[in-house]
C-alpha positions as CSV (number, residue, x, y, z in Angstrom):
1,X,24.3,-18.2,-5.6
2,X,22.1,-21.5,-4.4
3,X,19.1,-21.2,-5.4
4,X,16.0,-20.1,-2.5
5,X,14.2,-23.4,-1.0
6,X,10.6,-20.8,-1.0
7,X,8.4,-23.6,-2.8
8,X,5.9,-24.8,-0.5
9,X,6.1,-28.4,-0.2
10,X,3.3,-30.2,-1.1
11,X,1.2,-32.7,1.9
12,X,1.8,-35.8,-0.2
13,X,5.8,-35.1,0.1
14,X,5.9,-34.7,4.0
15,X,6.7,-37.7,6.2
16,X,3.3,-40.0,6.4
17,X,2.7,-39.4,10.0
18,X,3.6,-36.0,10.0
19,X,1.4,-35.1,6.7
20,X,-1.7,-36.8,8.9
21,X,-1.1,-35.5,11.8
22,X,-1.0,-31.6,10.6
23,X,-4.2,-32.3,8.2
24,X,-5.8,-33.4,11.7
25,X,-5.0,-30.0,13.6
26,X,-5.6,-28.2,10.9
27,X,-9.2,-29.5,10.3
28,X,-9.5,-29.1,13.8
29,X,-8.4,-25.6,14.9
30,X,-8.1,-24.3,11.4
31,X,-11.2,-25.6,9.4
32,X,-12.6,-23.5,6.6
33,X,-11.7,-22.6,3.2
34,X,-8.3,-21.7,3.8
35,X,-7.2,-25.4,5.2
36,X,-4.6,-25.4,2.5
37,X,-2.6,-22.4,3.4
38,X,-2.2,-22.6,7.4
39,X,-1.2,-26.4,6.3
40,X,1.8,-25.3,4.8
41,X,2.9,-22.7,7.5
42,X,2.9,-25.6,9.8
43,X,5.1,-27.7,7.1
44,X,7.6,-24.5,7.2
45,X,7.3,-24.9,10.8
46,X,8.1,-28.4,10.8
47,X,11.2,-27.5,8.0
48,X,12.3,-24.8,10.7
49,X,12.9,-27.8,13.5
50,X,14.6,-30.0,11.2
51,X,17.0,-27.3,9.5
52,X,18.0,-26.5,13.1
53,X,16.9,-22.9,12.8
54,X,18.7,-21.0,15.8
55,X,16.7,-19.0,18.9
56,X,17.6,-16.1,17.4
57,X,15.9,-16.2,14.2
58,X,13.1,-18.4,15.5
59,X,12.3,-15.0,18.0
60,X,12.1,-12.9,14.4
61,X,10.0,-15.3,12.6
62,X,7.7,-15.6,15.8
63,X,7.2,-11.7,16.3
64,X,6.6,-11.2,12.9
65,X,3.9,-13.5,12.9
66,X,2.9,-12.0,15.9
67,X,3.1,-8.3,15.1
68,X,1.0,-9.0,11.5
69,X,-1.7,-11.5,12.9
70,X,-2.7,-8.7,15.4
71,X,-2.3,-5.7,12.9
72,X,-4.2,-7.8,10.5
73,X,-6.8,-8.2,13.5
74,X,-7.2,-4.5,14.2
75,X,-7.4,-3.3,10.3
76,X,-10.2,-5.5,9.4
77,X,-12.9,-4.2,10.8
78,X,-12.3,-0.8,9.1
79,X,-11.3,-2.9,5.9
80,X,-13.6,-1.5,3.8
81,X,-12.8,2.5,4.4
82,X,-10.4,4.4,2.6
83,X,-7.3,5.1,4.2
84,X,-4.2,7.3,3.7
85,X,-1.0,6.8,5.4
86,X,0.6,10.1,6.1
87,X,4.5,10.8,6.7
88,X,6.7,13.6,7.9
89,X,8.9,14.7,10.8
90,X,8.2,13.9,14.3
91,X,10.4,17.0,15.3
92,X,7.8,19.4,13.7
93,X,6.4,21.8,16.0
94,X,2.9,22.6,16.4
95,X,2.8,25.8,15.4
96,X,5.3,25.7,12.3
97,X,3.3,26.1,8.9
98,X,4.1,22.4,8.0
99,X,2.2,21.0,11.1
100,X,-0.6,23.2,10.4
101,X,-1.1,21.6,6.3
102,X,-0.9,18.9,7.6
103,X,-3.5,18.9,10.1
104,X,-5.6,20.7,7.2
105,X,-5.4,17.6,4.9
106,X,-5.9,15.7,7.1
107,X,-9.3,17.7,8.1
108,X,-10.6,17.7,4.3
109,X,-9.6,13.8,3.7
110,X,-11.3,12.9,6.7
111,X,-14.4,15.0,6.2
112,X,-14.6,12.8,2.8
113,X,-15.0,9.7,5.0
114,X,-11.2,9.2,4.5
115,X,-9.5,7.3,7.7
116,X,-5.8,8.4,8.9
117,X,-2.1,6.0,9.4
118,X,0.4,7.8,11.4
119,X,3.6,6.5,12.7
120,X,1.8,7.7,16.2
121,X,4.6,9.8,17.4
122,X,4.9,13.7,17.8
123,X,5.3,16.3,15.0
124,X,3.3,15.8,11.4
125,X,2.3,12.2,13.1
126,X,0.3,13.7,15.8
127,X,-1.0,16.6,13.0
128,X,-2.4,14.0,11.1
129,X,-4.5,12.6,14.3
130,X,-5.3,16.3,15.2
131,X,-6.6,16.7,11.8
132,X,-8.3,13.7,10.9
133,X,-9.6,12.9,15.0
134,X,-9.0,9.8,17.2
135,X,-11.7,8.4,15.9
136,X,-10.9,8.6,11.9
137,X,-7.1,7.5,12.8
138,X,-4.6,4.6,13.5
139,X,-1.4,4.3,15.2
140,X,1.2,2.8,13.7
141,X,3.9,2.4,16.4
142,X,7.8,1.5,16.1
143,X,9.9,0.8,19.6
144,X,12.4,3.2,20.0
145,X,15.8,3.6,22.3
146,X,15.2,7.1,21.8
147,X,13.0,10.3,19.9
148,X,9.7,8.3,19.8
149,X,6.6,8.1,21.9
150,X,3.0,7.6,21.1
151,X,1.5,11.2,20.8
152,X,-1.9,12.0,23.4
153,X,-4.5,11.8,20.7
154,X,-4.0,7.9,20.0
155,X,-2.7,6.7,23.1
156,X,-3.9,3.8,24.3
157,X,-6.7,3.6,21.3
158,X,-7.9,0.2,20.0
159,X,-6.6,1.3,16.5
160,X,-2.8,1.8,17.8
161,X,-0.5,-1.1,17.1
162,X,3.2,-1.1,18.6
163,X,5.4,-2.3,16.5
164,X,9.4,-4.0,17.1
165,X,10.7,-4.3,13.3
166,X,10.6,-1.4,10.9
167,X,10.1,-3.7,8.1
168,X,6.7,-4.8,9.7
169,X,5.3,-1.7,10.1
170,X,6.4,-0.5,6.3
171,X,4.3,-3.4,5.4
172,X,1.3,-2.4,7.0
173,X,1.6,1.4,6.1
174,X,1.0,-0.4,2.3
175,X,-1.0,-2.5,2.9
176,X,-3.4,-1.0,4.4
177,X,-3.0,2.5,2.8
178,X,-5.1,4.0,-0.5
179,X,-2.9,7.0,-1.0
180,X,0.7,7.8,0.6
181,X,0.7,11.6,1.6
182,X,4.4,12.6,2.3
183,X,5.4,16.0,4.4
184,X,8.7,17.6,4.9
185,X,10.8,14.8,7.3
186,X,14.4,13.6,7.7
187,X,15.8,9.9,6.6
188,X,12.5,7.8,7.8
189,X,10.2,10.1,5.1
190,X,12.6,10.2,2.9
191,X,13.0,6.0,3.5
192,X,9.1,5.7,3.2
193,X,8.7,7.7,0.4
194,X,11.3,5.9,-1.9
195,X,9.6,2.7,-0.5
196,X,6.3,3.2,-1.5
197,X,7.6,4.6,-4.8
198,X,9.9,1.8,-5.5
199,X,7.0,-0.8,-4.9
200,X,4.6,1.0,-7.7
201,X,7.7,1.3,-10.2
202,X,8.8,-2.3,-9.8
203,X,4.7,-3.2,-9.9
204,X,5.3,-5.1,-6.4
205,X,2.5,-2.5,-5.2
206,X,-1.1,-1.8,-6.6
207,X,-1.6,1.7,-8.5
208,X,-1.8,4.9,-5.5
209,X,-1.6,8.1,-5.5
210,X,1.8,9.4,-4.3
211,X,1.7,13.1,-3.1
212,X,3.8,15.4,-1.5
213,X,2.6,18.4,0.5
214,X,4.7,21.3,1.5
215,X,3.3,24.3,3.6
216,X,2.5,27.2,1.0
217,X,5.9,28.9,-0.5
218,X,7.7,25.6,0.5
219,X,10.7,24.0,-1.0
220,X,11.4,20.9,0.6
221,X,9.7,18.6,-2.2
222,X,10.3,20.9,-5.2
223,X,14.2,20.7,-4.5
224,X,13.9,17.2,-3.8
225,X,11.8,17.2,-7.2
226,X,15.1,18.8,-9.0
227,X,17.4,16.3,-7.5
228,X,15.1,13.8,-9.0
229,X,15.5,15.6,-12.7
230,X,19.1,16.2,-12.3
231,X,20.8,12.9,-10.8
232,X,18.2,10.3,-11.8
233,X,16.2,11.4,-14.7
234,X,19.0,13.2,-16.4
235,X,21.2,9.8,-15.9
236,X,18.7,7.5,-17.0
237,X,18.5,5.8,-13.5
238,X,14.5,6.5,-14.0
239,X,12.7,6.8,-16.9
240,X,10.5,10.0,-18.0
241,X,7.7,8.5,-17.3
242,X,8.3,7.5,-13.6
243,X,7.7,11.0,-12.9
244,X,4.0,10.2,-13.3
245,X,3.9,8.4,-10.0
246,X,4.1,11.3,-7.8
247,X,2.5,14.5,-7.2
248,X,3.9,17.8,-6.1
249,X,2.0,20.3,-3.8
250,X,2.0,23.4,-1.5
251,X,-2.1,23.1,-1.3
252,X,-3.7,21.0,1.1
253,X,-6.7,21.3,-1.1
254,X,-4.6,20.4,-4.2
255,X,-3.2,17.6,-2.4
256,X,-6.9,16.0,-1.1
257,X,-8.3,16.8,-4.5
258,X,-5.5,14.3,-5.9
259,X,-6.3,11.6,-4.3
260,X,-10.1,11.8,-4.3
261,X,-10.0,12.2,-7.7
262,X,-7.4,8.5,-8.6
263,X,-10.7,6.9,-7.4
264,X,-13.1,8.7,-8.6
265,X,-14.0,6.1,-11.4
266,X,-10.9,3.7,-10.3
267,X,-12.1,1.0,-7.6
268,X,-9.1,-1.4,-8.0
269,X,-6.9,-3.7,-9.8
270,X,-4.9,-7.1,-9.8
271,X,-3.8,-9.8,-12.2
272,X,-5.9,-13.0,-13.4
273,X,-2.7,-14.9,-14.7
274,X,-1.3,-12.7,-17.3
275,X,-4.0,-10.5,-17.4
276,X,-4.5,-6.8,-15.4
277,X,-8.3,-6.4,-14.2
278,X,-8.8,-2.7,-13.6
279,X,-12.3,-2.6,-12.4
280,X,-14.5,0.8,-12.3
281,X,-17.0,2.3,-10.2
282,X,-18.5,2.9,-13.5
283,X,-18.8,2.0,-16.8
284,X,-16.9,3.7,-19.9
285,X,-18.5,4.5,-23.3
286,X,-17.0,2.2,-26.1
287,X,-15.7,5.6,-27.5
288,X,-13.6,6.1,-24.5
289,X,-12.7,2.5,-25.0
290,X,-11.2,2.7,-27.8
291,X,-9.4,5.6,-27.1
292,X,-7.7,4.2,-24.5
293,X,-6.9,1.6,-26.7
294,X,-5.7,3.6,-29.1
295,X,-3.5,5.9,-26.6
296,X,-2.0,2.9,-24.7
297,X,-1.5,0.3,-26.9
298,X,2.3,1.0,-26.2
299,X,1.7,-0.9,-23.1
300,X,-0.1,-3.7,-24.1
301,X,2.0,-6.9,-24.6
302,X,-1.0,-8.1,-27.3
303,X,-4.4,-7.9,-28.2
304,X,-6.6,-4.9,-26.7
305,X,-8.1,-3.4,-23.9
306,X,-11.3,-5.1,-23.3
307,X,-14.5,-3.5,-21.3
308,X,-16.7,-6.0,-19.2
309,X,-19.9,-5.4,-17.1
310,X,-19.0,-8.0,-14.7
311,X,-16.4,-10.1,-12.7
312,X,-13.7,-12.7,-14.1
313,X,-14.5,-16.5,-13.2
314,X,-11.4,-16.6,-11.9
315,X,-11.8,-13.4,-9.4
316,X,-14.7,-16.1,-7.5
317,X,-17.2,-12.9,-7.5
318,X,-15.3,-10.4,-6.1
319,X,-16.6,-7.2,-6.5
320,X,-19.4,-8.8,-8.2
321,X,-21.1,-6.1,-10.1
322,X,-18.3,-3.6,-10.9
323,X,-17.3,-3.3,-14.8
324,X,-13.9,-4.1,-15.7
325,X,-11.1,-2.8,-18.1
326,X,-9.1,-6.3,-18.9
327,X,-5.2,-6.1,-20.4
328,X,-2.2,-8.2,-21.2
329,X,0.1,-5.3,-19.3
330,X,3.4,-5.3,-20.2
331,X,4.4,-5.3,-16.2
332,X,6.7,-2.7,-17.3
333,X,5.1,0.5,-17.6
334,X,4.1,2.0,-14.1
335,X,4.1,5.7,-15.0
336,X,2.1,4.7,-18.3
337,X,-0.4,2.6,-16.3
338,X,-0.5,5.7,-13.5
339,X,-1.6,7.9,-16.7
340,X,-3.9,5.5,-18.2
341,X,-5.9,5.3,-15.1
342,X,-6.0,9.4,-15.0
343,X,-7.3,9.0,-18.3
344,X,-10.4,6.1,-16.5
345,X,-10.9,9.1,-13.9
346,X,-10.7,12.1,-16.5
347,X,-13.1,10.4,-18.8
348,X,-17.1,11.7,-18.6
């Protein structure tokens, strides 16, 4: 296989007149601290002409853009609320006991200051709205030859996006979500489900609570929960631990106290080179400290697990003010990590 030309090429590589003429619009229509970046999208522009790209792949590189600049646009002025993406089946009537949890989730999470992201469409879509309120919800549209239509309560809202590809709308489910709350549904639940499970075990997603809510009595996600023992577990196609990423439920309570509780010392996480920056709402006792140390130093490539009271230089300030857990994760350990962070939240 030939290797992927991804690398960006540098300005000093491009053609003379070409390299000037891009640093002009960009300083021009693009100033600010970001100059570097949009730079290069124009030199991938500029690659696109000279490989020859053809129409039809130009159209899905320009709708993409497209669809993601304006759902990019529409999320950032909520940016700083906690959101949960919720899934299920758009064939689920309104009075069948699923559609009813769901709308009561999404009634508790919402009274918690949570927001809601719904596929927009009928069944536990429209549920979730119901629950959570126009105003606490977005719309997450896909176009459709068939089955879906945007439900009453966000139709025509400033928070519903439409949406041609699947694969950008899955990114912005992520993206933008804080938990992923999954109800009974057919292939697209199950699809989203997997996804967003997939991500946190290959680490290509930041830790998030994973639950899935039945009505009360309910089998769907138990069964699919013994599946998951007895053709992937059992197999070794997962690893024990994996099964720390989810959460099963028949309580809507149960299922809203989970995810409230991931971040209830938890604020978030990413890497500094080789190094995993949890940072906390609040600070930990060194006794907790080095009790996490000693309970996780299975996942530590070296060294320890080191409590700060303030930002990395290389995070520039953000989150200024917010301690920090610092480790050399081994990138390899997702339903470990999932359990040391319930060990941040469980601690007093």
């Amino acid at each position: 296989m030939m290797p992927q030309d991804t690398t960006p090429e540098p300005m000093s590589n491009t053609v003379p007149s070409r390299a000037h003429a891009i640093r002009q619009f960009v300083e021009t229509f693009c100033s600010g601290p970001d100059e570097g970046i949009y730079s290069e999208m124009l030199v991938s522009v500029c690659r696109l002409a000279k490989d020859g790209c053809g129409r039809g792949d130009l159209k899905i590189l320009n709708r993409t853009l497209k669809e993601l600049r304006y759902a990019f646009k529409v999320f950032d002025r909520w940016r700083e609320v906690y959101k949960v993406s919720i899934f299920g089946s758009s064939r689920t009537a309104e009075d069948h006991p699923q559609y009813l949890q769901a709308v009561k989730f999404a009634q508790l999470i919402e009274k918690l200051g949570w927001m809601v992201i719904t596929g927009a469409g009928d069944g536990i879509m429209r549920a979730g709205h119901d629950g959570a309120t126009r105003e606490a919800s977005f719309g997450v549209a896909i176009s459709l030859p068939f089955e879906q239509s945007t439900n009453t309560i966000i139709a025509d809202d400033e928070k519903l996006i439409n949406f041609k590809y699947f694969f950008t709308r899955k990114l912005v489910f992520v993206k933008e979500a804080h938990a992923i709350v999954l109800f009974p549904g057919g292939f697209g639940t199950q699809d989203e489900g997997y996804e967003a499970l997939t991500l946190l075990q290959t680490g290509k997603a930041n830790p998030l609570p994973v639950v899935m809510v039945d009505e009360p009595g309910g089998t769907y996600w138990t069964s699919w929960c013994d599946y998951t023992k007895s053709e992937l577990l059992r197999t070794g196609m997962i690893s024990p631990d994996d099964m720390n990423l989810f959460y099963i439920t028949d309580s809507a309570e149960a299922g809203v106290k989970e995810v409230i509780q991931f971040y209830r010392r938890y604020h978030s996480s990413r890497f500094v080179r080789d190094e995993l920056v949890i940072r906390l709402k609040t600070p930990l006792s060194d006794a907790t400290v080095e009790r996490l140390n000693d309970d996780f130093a299975d996942i530590l490539v070296d060294g320890r697990i080191v409590h700060r009271p303030d930002a990395l230089p290389a995070e520039k300030g953000e989150y200024s003010g917010l301690a920090r857990l610092v480790l050399h994760y081994d990138r390899r350990s997702p339903g470990r990590l999932r359990l040391l962070i319930n060990a941040i939240n469980d601690a007093e």
